[in-house]
C-alpha positions as CSV (number, residue, x, y, z in Angstrom):
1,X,36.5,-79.4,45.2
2,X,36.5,-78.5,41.3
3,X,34.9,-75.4,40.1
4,X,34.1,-75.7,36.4
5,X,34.8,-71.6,35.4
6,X,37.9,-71.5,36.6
7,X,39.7,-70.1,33.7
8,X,42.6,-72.2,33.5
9,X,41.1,-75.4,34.0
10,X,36.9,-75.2,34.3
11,X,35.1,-77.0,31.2
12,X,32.2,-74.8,31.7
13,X,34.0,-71.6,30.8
14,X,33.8,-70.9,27.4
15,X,36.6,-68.2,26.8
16,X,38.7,-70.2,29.5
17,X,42.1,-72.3,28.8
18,X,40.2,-75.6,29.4
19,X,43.6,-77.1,31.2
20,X,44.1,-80.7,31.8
21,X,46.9,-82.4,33.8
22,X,48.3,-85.8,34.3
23,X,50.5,-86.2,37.3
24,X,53.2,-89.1,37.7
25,X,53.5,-88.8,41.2
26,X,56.9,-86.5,40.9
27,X,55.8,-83.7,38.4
28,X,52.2,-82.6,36.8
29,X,51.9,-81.9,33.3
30,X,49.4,-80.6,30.4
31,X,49.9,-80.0,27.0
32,X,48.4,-77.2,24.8
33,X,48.2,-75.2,21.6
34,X,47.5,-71.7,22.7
35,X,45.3,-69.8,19.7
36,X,45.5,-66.3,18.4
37,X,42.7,-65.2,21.1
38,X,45.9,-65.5,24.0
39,X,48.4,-64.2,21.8
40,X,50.2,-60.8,23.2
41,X,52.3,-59.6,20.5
42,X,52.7,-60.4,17.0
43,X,52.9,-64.7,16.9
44,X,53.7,-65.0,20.5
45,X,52.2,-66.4,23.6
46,X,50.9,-63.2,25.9
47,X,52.9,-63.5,29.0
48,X,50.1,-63.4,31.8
49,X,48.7,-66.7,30.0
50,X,52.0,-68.4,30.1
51,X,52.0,-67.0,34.1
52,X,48.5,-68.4,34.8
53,X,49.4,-71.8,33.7
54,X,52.1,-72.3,35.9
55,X,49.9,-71.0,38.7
56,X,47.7,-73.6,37.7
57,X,50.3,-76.0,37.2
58,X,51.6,-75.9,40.2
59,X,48.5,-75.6,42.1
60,X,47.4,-78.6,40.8
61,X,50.2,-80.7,41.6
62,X,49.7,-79.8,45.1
63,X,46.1,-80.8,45.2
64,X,46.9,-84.3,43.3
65,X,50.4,-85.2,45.8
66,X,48.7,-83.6,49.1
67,X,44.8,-84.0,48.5
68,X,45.4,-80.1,50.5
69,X,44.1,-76.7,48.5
70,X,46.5,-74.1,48.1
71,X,46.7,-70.7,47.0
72,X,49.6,-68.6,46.3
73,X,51.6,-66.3,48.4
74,X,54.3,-65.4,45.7
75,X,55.0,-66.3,42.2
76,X,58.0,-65.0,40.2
77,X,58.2,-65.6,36.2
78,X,61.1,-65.1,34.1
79,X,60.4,-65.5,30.4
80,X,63.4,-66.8,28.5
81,X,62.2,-67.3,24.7
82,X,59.2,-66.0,22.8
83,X,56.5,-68.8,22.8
84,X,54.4,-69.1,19.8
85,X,51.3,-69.3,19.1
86,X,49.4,-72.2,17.6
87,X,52.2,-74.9,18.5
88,X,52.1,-77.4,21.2
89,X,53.6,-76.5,24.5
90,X,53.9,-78.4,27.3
91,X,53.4,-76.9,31.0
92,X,55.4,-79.0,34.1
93,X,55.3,-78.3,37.6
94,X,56.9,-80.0,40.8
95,X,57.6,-79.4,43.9
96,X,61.2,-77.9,45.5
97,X,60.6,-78.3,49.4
98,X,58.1,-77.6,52.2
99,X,57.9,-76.2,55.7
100,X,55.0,-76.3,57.6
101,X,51.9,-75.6,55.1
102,X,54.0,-73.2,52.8
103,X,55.0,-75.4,49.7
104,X,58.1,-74.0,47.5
105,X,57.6,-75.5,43.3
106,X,58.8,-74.9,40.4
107,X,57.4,-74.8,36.7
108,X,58.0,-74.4,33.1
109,X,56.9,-73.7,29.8
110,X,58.5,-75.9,26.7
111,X,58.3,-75.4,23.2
112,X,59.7,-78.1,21.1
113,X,62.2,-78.6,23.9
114,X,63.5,-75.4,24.5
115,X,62.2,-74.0,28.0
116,X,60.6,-70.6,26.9
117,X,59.2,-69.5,30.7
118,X,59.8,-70.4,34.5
119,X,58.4,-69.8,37.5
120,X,59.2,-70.2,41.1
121,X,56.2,-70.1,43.8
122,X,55.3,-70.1,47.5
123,X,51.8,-71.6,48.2
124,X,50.0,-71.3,51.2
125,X,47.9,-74.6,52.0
126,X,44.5,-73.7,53.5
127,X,42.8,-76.3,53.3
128,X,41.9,-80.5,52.6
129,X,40.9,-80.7,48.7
């Protein structure tokens, strides 16, 4: 199921992130330049942005490996490294282990190769895609 206003990754929401991923079968990713409207201070990326990516991220690697919908239990972020503004980042997600329908991944934010923001996560599967 696809709902087009989601704010990470709907087309139809016009003040939303517009994310799209390609997945390789071992990791998703999506590429973005991040305008002044998400920035949080001065030049750099605000960090609940940065946070809903990952979300994303990850939640969309479990719908493209498992065909299952998902939605999380626990998400911890640790930013590492300003990100800027108006520069290409890329956004990667995989998955660490499962046990029964709770699926432990792992994500990250890079900036011209330097990881600037990780997240951990426990999803909850809930239900076929």
């Amino acid at each position: 199921m696809t709902d087009d206003y989601c704010f990470a990754c709907g087309a139809e929401n016009p003040i939303g992130l517009h994310l799209t991923f390609d997945f390789d079968g071992e990791r998703v990713t999506t590429k973005k330049i991040l305008p002044r409207e998400f920035q949080g201070y001065f030049g750099t990326a605000h960090g609940g942005i940065l946070s809903t990516m990952m979300d994303e991220a990850m939640c969309k690697f479990i719908a493209a490996k498992y065909h299952e919908q998902a939605v999380t239990g626990r998400l911890e972020v640790r930013y590492k490294l300003p990100t800027p503004i108006e520069r290409e980042l890329t956004v990667s997600a995989w998955q660490e282990s499962s046990r029964r329908n709770i699926i432990s991944m792992r994500s990250t934010v890079e900036v011209d190769g330097n990881i600037t923001a990780e997240a951990t996560a426990k999803f909850a599967v809930v239900a076929s895609a």
